[in-house]
SERO-4910 file (N, C-alpha, C, O; in steps of 0.05 Angstrom, whole numbers):
BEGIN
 pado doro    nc1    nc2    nc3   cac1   cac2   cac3    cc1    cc2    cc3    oc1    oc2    oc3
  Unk    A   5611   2045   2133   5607   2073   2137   5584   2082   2119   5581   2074   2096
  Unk    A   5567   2101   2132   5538   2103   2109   5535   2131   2109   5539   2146   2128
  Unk    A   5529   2136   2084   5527   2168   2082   5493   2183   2070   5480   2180   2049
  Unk    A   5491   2195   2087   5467   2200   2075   5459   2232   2056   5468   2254   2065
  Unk    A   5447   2231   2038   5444   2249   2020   5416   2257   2020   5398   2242   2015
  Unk    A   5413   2286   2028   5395   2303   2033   5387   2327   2011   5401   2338   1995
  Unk    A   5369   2328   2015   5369   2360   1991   5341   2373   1997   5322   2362   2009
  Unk    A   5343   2399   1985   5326   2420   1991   5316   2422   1971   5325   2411   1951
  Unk    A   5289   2440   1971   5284   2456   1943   5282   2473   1951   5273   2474   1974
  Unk    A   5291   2494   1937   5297   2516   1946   5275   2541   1917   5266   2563   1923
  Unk    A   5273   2531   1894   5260   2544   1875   5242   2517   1861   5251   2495   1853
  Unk    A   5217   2526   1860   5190   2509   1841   5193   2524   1822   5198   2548   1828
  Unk    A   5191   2518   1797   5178   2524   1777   5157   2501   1764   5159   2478   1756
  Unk    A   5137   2522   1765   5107   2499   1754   5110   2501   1724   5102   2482   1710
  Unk    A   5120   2519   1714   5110   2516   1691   5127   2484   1678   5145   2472   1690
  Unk    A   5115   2479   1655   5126   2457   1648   5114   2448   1611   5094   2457   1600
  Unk    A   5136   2428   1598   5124   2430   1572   5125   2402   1569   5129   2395   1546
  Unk    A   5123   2381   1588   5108   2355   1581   5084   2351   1576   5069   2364   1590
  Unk    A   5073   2332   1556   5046   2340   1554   5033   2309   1572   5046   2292   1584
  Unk    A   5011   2310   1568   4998   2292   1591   5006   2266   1575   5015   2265   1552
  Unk    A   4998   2239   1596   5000   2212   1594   4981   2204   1604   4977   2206   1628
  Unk    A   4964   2193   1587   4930   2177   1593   4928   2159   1592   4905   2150   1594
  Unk    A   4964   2136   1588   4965   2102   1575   4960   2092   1609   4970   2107   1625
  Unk    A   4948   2072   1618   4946   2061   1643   4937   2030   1630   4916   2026   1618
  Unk    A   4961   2009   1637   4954   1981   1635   4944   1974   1648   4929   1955   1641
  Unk    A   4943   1985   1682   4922   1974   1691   4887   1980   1691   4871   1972   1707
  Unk    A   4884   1993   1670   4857   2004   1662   4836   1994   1649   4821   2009   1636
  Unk    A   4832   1964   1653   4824   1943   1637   4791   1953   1633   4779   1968   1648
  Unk    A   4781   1941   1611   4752   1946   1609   4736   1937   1629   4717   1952   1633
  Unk    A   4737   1913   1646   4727   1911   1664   4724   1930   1682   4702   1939   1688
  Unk    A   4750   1936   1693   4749   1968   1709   4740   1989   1703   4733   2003   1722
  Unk    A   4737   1998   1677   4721   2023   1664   4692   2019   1669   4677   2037   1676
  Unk    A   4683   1992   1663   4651   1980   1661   4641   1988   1702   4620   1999   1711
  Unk    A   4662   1980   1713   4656   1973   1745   4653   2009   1749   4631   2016   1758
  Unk    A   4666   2024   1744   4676   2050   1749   4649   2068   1737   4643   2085   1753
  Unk    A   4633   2069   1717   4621   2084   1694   4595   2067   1702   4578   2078   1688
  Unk    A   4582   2049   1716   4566   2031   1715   4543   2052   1729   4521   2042   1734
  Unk    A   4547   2075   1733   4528   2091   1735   4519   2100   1707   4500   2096   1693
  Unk    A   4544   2114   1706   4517   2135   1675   4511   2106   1659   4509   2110   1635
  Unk    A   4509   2083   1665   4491   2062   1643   4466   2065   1654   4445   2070   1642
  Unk    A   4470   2060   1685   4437   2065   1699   4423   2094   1691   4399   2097   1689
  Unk    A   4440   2112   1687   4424   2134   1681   4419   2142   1643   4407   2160   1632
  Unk    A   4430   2126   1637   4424   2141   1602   4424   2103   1585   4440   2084   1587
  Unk    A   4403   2106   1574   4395   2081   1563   4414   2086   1544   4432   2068   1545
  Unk    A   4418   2104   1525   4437   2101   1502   4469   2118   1515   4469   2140   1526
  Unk    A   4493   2098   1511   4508   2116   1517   4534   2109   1496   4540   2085   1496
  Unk    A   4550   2127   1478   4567   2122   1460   4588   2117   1471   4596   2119   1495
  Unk    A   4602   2106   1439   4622   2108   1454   4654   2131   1455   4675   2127   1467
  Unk    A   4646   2156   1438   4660   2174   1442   4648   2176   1472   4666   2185   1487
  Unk    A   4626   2173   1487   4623   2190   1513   4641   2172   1525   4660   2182   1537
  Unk    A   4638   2139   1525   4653   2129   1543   4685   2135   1548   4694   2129   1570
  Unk    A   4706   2148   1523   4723   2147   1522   4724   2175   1537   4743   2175   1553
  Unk    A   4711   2194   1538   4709   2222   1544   4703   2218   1574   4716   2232   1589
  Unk    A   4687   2203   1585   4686   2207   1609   4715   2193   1625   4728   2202   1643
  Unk    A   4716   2173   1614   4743   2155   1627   4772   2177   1634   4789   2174   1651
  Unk    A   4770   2197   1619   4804   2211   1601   4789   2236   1623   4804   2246   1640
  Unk    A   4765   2245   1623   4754   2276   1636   4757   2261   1679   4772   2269   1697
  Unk    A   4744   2245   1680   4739   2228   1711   4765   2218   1719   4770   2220   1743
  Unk    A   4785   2206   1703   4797   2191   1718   4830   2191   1702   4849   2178   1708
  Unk    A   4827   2214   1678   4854   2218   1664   4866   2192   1650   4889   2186   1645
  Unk    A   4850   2182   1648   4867   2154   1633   4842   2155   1604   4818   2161   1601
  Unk    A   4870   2141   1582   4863   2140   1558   4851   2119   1547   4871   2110   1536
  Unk    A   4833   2102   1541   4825   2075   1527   4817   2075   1497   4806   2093   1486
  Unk    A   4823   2056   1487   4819   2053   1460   4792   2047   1451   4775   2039   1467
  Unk    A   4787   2051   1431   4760   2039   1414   4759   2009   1430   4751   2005   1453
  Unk    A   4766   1996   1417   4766   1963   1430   4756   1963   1454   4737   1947   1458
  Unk    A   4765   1980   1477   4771   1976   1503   4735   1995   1509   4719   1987   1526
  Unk    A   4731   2013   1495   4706   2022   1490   4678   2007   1487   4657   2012   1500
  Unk    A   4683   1985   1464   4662   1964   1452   4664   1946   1473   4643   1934   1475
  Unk    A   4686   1938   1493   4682   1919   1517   4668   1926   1535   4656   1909   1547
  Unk    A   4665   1953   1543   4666   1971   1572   4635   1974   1565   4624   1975   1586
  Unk    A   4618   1975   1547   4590   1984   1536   4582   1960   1535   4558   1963   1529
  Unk    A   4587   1935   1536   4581   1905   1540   4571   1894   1561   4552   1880   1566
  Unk    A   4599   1909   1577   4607   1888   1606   4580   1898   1622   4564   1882   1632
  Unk    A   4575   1931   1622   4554   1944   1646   4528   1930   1639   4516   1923   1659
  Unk    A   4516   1923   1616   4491   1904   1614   4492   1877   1613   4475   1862   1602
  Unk    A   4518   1867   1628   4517   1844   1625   4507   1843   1660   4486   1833   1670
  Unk    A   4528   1856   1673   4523   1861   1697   4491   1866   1709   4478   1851   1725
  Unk    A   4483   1890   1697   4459   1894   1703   4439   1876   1699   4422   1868   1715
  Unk    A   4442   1868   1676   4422   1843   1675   4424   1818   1697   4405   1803   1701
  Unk    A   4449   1816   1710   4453   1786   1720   4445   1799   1753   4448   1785   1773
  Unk    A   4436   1821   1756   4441   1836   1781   4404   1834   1782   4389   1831   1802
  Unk    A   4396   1840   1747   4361   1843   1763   4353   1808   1763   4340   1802   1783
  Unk    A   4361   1784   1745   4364   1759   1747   4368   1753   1780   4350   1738   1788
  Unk    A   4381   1759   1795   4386   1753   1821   4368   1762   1838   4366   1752   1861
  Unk    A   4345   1790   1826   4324   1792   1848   4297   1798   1828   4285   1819   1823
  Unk    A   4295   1771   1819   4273   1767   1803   4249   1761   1827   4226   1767   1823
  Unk    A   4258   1750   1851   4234   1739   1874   4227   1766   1879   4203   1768   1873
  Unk    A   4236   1787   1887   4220   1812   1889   4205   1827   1870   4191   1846   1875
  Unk    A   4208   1815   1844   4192   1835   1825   4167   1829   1835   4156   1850   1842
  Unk    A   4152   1810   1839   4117   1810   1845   4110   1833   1868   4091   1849   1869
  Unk    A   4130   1827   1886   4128   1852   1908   4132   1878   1902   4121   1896   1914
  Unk    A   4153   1882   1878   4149   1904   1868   4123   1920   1854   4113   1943   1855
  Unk    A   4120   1895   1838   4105   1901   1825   4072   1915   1840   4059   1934   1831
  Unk    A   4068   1901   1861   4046   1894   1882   4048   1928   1888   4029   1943   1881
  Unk    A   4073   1939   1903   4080   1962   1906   4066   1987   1886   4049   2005   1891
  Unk    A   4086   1977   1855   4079   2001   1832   4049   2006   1835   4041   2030   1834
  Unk    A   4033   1987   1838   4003   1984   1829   3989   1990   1851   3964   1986   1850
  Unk    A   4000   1999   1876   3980   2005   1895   3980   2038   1887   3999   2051   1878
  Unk    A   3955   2046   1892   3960   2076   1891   3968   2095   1925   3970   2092   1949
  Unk    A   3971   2111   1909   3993   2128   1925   3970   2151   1941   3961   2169   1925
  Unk    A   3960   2152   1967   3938   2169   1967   3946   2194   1973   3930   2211   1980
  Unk    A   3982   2202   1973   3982   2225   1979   3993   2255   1935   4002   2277   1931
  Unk    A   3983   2229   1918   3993   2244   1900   3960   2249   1891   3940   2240   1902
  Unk    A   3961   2265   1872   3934   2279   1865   3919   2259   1845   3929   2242   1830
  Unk    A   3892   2266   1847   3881   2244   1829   3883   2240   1800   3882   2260   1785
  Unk    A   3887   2216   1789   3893   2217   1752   3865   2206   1745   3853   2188   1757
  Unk    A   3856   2221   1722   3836   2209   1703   3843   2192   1681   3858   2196   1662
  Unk    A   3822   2163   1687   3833   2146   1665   3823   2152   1636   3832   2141   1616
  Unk    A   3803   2170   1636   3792   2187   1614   3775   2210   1621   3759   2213   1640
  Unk    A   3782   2228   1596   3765   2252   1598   3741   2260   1583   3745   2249   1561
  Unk    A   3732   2265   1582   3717   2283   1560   3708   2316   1555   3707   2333   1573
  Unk    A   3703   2321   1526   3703   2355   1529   3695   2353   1506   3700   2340   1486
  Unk    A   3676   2377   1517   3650   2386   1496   3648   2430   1501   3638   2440   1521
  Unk    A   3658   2443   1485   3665   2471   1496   3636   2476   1484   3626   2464   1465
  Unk    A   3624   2495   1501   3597   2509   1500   3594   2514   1474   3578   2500   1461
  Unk    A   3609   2536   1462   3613   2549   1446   3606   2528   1414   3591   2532   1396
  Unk    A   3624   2510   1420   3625   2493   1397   3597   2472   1396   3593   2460   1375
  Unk    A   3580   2469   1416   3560   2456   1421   3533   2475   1410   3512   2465   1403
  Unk    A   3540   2513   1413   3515   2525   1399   3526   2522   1371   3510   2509   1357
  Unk    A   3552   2530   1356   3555   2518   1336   3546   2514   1316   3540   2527   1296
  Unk    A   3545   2479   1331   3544   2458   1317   3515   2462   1314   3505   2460   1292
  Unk    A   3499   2468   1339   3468   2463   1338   3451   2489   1320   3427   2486   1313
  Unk    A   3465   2508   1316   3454   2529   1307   3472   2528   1280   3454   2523   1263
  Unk    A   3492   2529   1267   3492   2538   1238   3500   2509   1228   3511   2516   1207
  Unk    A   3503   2480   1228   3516   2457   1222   3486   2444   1214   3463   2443   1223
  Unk    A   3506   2431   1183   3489   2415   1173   3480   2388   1180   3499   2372   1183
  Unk    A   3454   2378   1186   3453   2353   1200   3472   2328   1199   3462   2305   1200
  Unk    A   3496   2330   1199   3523   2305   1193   3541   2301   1220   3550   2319   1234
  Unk    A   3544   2281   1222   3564   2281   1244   3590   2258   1239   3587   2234   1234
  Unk    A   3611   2271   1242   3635   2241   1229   3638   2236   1254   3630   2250   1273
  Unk    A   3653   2213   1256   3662   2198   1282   3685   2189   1276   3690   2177   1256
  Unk    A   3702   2196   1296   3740   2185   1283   3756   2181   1315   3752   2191   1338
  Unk    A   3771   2165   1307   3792   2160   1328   3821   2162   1316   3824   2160   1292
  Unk    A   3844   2165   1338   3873   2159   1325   3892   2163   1361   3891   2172   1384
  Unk    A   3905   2152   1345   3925   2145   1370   3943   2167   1384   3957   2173   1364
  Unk    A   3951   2180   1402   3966   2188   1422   3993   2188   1414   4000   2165   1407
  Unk    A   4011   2204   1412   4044   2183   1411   4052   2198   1435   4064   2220   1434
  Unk    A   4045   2187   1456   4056   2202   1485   4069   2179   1494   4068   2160   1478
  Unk    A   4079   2173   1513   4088   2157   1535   4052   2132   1541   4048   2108   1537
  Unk    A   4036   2156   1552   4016   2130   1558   4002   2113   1547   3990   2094   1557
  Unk    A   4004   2123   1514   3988   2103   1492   3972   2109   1500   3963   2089   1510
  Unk    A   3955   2131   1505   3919   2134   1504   3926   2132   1471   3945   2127   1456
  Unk    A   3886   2140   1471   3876   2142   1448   3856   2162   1450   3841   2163   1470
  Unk    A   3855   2184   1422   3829   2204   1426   3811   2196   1403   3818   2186   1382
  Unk    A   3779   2205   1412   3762   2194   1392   3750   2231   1396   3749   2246   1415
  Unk    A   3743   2233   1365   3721   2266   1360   3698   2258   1345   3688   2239   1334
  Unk    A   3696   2279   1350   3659   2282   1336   3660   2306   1323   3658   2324   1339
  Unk    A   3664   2314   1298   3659   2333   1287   3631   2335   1261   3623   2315   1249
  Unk    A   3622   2362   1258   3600   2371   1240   3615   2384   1213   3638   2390   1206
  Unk    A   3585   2383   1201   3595   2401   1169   3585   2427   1174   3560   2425   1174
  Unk    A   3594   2455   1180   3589   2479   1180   3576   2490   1146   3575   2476   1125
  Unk    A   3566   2519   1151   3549   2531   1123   3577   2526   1101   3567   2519   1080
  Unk    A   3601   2527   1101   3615   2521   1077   3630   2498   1067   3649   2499   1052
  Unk    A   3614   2472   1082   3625   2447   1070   3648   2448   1093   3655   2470   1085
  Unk    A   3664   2444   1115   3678   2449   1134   3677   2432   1156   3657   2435   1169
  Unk    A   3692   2414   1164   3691   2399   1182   3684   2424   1213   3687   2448   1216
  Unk    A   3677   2409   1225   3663   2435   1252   3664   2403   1279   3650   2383   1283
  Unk    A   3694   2419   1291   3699   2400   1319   3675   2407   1339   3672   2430   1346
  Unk    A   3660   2392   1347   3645   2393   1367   3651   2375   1395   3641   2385   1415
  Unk    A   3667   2351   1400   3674   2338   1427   3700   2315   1416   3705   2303   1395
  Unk    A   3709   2316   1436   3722   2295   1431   3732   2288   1468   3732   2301   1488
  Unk    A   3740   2258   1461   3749   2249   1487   3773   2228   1491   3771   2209   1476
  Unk    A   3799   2228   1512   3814   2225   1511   3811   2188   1527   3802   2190   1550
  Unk    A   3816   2165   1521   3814   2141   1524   3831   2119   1522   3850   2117   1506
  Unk    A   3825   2101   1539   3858   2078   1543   3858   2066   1508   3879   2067   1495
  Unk    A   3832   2055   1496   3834   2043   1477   3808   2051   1465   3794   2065   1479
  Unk    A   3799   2046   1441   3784   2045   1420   3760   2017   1422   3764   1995   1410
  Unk    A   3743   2022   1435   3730   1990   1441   3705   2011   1439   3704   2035   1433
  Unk    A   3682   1987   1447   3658   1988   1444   3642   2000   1474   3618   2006   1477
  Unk    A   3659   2002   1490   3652   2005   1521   3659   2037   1511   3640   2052   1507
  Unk    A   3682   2046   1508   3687   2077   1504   3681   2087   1482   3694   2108   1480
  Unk    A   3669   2083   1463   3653   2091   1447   3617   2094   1462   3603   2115   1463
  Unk    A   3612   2076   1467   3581   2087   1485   3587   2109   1503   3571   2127   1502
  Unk    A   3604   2111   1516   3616   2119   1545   3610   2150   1526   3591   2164   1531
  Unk    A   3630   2155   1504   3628   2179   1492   3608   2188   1468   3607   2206   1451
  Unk    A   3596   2170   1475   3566   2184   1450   3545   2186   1470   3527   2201   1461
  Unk    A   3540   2175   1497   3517   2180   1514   3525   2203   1527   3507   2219   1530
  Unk    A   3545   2208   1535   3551   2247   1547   3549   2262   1522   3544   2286   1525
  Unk    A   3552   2251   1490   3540   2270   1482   3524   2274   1468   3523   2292   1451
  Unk    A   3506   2257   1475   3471   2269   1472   3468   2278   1496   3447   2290   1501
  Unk    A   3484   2276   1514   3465   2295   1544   3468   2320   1536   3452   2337   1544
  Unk    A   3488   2327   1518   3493   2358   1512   3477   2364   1499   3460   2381   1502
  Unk    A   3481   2354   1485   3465   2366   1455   3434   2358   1460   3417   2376   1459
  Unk    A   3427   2337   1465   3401   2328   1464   3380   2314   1448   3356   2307   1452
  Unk    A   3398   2312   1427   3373   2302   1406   3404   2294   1386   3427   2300   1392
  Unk    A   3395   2276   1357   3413   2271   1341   3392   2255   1325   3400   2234   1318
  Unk    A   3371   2259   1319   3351   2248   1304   3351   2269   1277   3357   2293   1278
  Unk    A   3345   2259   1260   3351   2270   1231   3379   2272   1225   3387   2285   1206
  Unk    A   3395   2260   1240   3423   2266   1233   3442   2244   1219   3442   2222   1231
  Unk    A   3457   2245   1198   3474   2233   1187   3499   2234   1193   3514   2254   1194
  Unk    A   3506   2203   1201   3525   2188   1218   3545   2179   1193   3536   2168   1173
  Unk    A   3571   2186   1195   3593   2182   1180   3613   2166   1197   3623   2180   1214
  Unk    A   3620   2146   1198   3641   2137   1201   3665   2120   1192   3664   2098   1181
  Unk    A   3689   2135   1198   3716   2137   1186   3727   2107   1197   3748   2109   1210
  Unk    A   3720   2089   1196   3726   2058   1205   3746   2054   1236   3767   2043   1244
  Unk    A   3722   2070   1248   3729   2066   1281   3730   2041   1290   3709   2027   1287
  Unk    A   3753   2030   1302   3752   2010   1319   3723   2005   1345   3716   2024   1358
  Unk    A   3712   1981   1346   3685   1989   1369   3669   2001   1354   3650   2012   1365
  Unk    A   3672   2003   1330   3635   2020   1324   3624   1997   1310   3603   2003   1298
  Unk    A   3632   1973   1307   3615   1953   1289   3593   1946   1300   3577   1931   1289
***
């Protein structure tokens, strides 16, 4: 004889005073690494308070330090063995990066600039001197800028051109002293200072 037992609810109450549970054994670092293996692609540095914070905020489960230092392991081990497997396409990639793109706007591989203003100047109150200096960029593209400045009526360095360049050689050094004698026009009687420019030997 079988009896069956039924029941209703008849009253919810939500409120409640258990507090949460974030322990999950099946939550192995492997699984956190497989799960999170985005934000590694997106943030070169990532801690490991974030890893524990995202695991407990995404998916309510708790992991330990330990389980932390595994999970920040496993995603570059992966990634690495993932670009290893399509090393035959990097040349093609590469082939790709380096074609140019004819619908983005044109980039200059160098500039130069000489402001009017600084060219009467130099030619009207500056003492016959001219220094020559270069120094490095700390941008992303590693240029390099080289100037040309004068000595004004009170002993005063006086910027007259400078120009922005992949490297410091002997090709962009001509490149930027022949546009600027087109400006100026003359540089005879003038005393040449240089600050131990790469390319000026």
């Amino acid at each position: 004889m079988a009896f069956n037992f039924g029941g209703k609810v008849v009253t919810l109450v939500q409120e409640h005073t258990c507090g949460w549970f974030f322990d999950n054994k099946n939550a192995s670092s492997k699984w956190v690494a497989k799960v999170l293996i985005n934000n590694f692609r997106s943030c070169n540095k990532v801690t490991l308070p974030e890893i524990v914070d995202d695991t407990r905020k995404q998916y309510t489960i708790g992991i330990t330090r330990s389980q932390a230092i595994a999970t920040k392991i496993l995603p570059w081990k992966r990634l690495k063995k993932m670009l290893l497997n399509n090393t035959h396409c990097f040349r093609a990639i590469m082939i790709m990066l380096n074609r140019p793109d004819p619908t983005l706007p044109p980039r200059f591989r160098s500039y130069y600039i000489c402001l009017d203003a600084c060219k009467k100047g130099f030619v009207e109150g500056c003492r016959p001197f001219i220094g020559v200096d270069g120094c490095h960029l700390k941008t992303k593209y590693g240029d390099q800028m080289l100037i040309v400045v004068g000595r004004d009526a009170n002993d005063q360095y006086f910027p007259l051109a400078f120009v922005v360049v992949e490297t410091k050689t002997k090709e962009s050094w001509i490149w930027f002293l022949t546009l600027l004698l087109e400006n100026i026009g003359f540089l005879e009687n003038y005393r040449t200072h240089q600050y131990q420019p790469r390319g000026m030997e």
